[in-house]
C-alpha positions as CSV (number, residue, x, y, z in Angstrom):
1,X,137.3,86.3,39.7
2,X,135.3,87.3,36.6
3,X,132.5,85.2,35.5
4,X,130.9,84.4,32.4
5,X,131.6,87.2,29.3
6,X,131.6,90.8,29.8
7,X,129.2,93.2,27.7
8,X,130.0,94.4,24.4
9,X,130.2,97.7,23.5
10,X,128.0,98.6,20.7
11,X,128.2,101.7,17.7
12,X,124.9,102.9,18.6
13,X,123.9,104.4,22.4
14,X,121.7,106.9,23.0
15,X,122.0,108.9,19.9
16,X,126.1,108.5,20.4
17,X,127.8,106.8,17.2
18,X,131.3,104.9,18.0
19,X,133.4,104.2,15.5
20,X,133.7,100.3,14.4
21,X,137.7,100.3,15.1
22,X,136.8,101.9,18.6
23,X,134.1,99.3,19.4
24,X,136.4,96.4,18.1
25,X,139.3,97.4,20.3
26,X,137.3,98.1,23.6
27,X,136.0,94.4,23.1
28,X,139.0,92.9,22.7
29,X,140.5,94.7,25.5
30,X,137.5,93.5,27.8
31,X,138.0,89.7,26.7
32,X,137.7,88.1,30.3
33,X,139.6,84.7,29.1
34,X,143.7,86.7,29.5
35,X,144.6,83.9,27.1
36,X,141.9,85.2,24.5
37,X,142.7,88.9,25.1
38,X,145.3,90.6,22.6
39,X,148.6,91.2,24.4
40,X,149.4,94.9,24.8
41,X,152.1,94.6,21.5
42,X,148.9,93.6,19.1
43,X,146.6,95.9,20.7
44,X,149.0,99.3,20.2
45,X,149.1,98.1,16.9
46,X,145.5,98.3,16.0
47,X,144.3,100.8,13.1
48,X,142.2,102.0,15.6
49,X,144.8,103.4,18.1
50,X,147.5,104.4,15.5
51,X,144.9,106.9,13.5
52,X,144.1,108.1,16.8
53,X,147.7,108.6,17.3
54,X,147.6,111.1,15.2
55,X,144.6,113.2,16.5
56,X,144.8,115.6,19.0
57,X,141.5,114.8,21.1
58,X,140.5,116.3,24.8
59,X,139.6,112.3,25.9
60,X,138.9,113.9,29.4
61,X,135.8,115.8,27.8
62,X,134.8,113.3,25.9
63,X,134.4,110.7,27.8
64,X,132.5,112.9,30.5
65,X,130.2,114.2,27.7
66,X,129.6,109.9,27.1
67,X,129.2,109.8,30.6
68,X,126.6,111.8,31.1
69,X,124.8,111.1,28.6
70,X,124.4,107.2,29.3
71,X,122.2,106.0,32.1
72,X,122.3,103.0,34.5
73,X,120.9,100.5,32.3
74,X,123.5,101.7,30.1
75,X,126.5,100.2,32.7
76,X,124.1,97.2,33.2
77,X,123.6,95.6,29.9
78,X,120.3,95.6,30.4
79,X,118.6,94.6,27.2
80,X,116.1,96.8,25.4
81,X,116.4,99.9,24.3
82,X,119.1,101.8,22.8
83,X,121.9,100.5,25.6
84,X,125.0,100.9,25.3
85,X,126.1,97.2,25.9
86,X,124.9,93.9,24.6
């Protein structure tokens, strides 16, 4: 059972920049309340995921170059600092 909210994904970790349509749909996917969290129909219809759509992106790479660039506090929320989550 989850408890209490999760983090939030911010623009700004570690000198990374995430686009504000790519922070705004990992947060709403990572709403613990299910009755709060977009069903799949709204969330496929998001800006966000129907630019992206049209891009051909390596996500494998990616997200292991985001990977290894964050560090523990980074998966923690710890506050302070340029974390990743708040």
């Amino acid at each position: 059972m989850v408890r209490g909210d999760p983090p939030k994904l911010r623009q700004n970790i570690n000198g990374l920049t995430f686009s504000g349509g790519f922070v705004d749909f990992v947060n709403m996917m990572t709403i613990a309340d299910s009755e709060q969290r977009p069903k799949y129909d709204h969330l496929l219809s998001t800006a966000y995921l129907c630019e992206t759509a049209q891009r051909n992106v390596n996500v494998a790479s990616y997200f292991c170059a985001v990977l290894d660039r964050m560090t523990p506090s980074d998966f923690l929320g710890n506050s302070g600092g340029d974390d990743a989550f708040r």
